[in-house]
N, C-alpha and C positions, 0 to 999 in steps of 0.2 A: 583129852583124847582127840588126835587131830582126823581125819576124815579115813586118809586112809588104813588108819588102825580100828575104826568102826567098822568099814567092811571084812577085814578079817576077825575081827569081833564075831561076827554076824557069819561068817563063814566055817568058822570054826567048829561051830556049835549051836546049828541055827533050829529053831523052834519047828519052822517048815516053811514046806516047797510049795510053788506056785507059777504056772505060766500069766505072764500079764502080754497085755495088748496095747501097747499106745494108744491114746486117742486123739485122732490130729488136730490141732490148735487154731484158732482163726487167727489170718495173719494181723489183723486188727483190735484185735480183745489182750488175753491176758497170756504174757510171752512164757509160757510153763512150759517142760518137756520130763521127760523120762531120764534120765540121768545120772550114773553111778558118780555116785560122793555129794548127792545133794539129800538131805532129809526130809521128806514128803512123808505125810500120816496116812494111817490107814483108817476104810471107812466097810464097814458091813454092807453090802447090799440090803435096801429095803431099813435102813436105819440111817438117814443122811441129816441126823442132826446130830450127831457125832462121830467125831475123827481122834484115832489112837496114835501114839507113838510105838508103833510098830515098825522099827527099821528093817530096811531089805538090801543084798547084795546082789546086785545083776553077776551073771554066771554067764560064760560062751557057751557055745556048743560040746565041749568038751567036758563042761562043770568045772572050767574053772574061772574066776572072776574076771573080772573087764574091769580095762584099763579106768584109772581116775580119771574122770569126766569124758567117756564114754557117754554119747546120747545115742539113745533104742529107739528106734522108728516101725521094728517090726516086732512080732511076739517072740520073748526074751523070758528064759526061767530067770527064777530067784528063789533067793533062801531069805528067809525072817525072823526077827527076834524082836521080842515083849522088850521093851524098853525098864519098863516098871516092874520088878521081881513080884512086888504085892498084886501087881494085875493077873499073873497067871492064873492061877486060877477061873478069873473071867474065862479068859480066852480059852482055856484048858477045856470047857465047856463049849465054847464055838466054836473054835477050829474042828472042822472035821474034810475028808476029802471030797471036793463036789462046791463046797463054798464058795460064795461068789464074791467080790469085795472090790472096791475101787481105791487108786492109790490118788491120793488130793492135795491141795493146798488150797485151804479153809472149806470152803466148799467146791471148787471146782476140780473137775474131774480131770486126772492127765492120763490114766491107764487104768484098764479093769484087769480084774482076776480071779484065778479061780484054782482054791488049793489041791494041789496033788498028790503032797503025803503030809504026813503029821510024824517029825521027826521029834527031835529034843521034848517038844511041849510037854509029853507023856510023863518026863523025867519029872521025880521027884521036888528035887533042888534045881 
């Protein structure tokens, strides 16, 4: 599946919504950014010894997705999907609206978040 059929992947049929925030990057440290078509895991607030494969698809203003490799510098919705069918249920349990979570790579922080609706997750399958 090449990059940009995961975000319509992800668009299509996404788990749930969420405003994230960029966090801005030291020009010195570790060159990460926010970035449509790049996959970066997700991390629960207040649990930052583990990171999900939770993919997300940056959305405009309109709700509709942004361009492949697109970088967000300001706060930008998105839609999300459980990578792992068998994990739902985890998540099915934490996701709720009000959640707070960071998007990382390994452990550093590139943007925080905080979900807005709980779409697909509820579904069954």
């Amino acid at each position: 599946m090449n990059l940009a059929m995961v975000e319509e992947w992800v668009y299509k049929q996404p788990d749930f919504a969420a405003k994230l925030n960029p966090i801005p990057q030291p020009k010195n440290g570790i060159r990460s950014f926010l970035l449509q078509g790049i996959k970066l895991d997700f991390m629960y607030e207040g649990d930052e010894n583990r990171a999900w494969m939770i993919y997300y698809a940056l959305l405009n203003s309109k709700g509709n997705l942004l361009s492949p490799k697109t970088v967000c510098e300001q706060e930008v919705k998105a839609y999300f999907r459980v990578l792992n069918p068998q994990l739902r249920p985890i998540h099915k349990q934490c996701i709720k609206p009000g959640i707070r979570f960071y998007v990382v790579v390994g452990s550093h922080k590139v943007a925080e978040g905080v979900v807005t609706e709980v779409l697909h997750l509820i579904d069954e399958n």
